[in-house]
C-alpha positions as CSV (number, residue, x, y, z in Angstrom):
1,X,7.3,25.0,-14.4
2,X,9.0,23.8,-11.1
3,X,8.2,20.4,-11.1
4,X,9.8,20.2,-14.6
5,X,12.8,22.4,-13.2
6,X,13.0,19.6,-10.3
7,X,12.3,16.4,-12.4
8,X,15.2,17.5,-15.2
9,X,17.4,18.2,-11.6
10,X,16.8,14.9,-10.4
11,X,17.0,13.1,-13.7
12,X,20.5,14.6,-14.1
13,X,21.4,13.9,-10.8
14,X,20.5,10.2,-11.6
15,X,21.9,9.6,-14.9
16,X,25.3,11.1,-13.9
17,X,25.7,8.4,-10.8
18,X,28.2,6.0,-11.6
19,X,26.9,2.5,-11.8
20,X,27.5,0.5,-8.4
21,X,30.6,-1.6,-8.4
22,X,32.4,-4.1,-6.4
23,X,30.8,-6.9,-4.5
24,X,27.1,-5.7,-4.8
25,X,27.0,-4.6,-8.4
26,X,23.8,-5.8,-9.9
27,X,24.2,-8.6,-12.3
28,X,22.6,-9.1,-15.7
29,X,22.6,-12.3,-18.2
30,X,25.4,-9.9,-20.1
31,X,27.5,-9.4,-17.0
32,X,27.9,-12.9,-16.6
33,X,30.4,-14.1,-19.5
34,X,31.2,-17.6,-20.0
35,X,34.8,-18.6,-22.2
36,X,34.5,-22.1,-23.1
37,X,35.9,-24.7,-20.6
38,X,36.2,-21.8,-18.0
39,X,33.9,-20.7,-14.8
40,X,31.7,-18.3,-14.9
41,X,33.7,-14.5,-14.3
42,X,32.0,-11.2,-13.9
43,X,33.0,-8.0,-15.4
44,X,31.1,-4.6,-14.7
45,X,27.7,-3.7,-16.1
46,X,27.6,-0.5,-17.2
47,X,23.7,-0.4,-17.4
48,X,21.7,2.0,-15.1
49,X,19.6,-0.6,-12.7
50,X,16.4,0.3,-11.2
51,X,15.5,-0.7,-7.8
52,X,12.4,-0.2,-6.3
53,X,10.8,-0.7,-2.8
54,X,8.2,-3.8,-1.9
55,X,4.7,-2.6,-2.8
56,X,2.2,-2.6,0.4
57,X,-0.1,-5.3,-0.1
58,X,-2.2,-4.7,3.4
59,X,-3.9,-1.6,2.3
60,X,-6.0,-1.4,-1.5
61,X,-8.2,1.7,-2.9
62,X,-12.0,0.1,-3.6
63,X,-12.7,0.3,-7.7
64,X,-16.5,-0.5,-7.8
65,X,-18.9,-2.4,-6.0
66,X,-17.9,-5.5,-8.1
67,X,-14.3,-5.2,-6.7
68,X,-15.6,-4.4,-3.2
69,X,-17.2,-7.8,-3.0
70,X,-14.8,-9.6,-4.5
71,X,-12.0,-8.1,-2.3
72,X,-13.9,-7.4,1.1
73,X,-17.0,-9.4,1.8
74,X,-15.5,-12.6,-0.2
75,X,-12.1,-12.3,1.7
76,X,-11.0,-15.0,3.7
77,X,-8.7,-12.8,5.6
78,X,-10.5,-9.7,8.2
79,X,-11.1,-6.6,6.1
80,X,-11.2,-3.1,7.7
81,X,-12.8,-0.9,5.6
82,X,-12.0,2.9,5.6
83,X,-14.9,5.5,4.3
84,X,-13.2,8.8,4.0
85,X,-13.1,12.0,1.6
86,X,-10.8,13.8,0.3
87,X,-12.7,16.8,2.0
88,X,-12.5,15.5,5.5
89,X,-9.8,16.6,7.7
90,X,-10.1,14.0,10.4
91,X,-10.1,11.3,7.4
92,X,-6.5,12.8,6.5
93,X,-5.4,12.1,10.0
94,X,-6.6,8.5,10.8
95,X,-6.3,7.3,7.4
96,X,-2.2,7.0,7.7
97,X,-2.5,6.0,11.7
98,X,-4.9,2.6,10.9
99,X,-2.4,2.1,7.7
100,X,0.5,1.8,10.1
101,X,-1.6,-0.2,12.9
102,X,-2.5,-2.6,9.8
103,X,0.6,-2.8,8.5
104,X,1.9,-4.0,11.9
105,X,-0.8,-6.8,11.8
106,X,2.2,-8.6,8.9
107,X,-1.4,-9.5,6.8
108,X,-3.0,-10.8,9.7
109,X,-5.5,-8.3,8.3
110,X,-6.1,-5.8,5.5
111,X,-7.3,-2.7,4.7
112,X,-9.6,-1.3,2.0
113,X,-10.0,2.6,1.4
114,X,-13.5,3.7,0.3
115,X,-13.8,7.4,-1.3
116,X,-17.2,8.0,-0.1
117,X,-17.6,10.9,-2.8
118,X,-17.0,8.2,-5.5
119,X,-19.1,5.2,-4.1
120,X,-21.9,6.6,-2.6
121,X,-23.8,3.6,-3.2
122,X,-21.3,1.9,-0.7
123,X,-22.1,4.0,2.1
124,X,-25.7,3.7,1.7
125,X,-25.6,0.6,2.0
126,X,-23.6,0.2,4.9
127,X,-25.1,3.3,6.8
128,X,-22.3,5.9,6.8
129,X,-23.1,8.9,7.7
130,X,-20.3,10.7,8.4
131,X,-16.9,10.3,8.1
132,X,-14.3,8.9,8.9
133,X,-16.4,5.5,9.2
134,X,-14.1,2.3,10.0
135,X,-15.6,-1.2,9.5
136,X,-14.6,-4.0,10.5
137,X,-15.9,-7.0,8.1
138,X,-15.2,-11.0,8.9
139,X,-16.2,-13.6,6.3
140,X,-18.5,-10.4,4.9
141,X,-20.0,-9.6,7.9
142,X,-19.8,-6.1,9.6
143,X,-18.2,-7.4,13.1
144,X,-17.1,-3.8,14.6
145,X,-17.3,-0.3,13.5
146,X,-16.5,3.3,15.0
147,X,-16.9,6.8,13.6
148,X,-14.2,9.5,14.4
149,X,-10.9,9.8,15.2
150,X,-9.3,6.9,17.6
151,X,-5.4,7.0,18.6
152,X,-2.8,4.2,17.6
153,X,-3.9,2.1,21.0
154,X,-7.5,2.1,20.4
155,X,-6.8,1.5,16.3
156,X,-4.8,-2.2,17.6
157,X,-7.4,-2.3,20.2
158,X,-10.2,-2.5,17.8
159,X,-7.8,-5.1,15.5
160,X,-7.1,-7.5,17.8
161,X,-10.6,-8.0,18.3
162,X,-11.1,-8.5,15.0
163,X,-8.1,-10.7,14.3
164,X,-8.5,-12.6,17.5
């Protein structure tokens, strides 16, 4: 009941925003009119725009083992490779510190996320037993690994020796 109360709040508090104006009003084929003979003018869309942020491309959630070979051990580019649960407190606390570190690398390397809860067959076969497990996996070989909690030093530590 109160996430309906605060989704109708925000919707109202969106819809009744006027449309941006002046020099950084978003354009549309219709805002652009064209007289004959004349340049192009502008004249105010009245249309609601959506923007939206850049999606993160250096971290991806594993699907199945046929997406975990296709976009870990067949990568070209370093993979580190994240077993957690959703059950595991450390998990919830390196998880978004080796996002960061990884999302510092600029794609140098990514990072995939492996629910060990829902691919058990994963961790079997790469020999977690406990988690938080990090890999880290080089033209599909297991180069590195570490179990446990590591700080935001010893997370770019154990990157650059990957990368480099």
């Amino acid at each position: 009941m109160a996430q309906r109360f605060l989704l109708r709040r925000f919707l109202a508090s969106v819809t009744s925003r006027k449309p941006p104006q002046g020099r950084w009003a978003p354009l549309t084929p219709r805002a652009l009119q064209r007289s004959p003979g004349d340049s192009p003018t502008v004249t105010p869309n009245h249309a609601r725009s959506l923007y939206t942020t850049r999606v993160c491309t250096t971290t991806f959630n594993i699907q199945d083992g046929p997406d975990f070979q296709d976009r870990v051990v067949n990568s070209e580019t370093p993979v580190v490779v994240d077993f957690h649960a959703q059950w595991c407190g450390p998990c919830k606390i390196l998880g978004p510190r080796l996002e960061k570190v990884v999302a510092k690398q600029h794609g140098k390397v990514v990072m995939a996320k492996v629910d060990i809860d829902d691919h058990t067959d994963l961790a079997l076969e790469y020999e977690v037993s406990a988690v938080p497990t990090v890999l880290a996996i080089k033209n599909g070989d297991v180069v590195d690994k570490f179990v446990g909690i590591k700080d935001e030093d010893q997370l770019e530590a154990f990157l650059k020796k990957l990368i480099g």
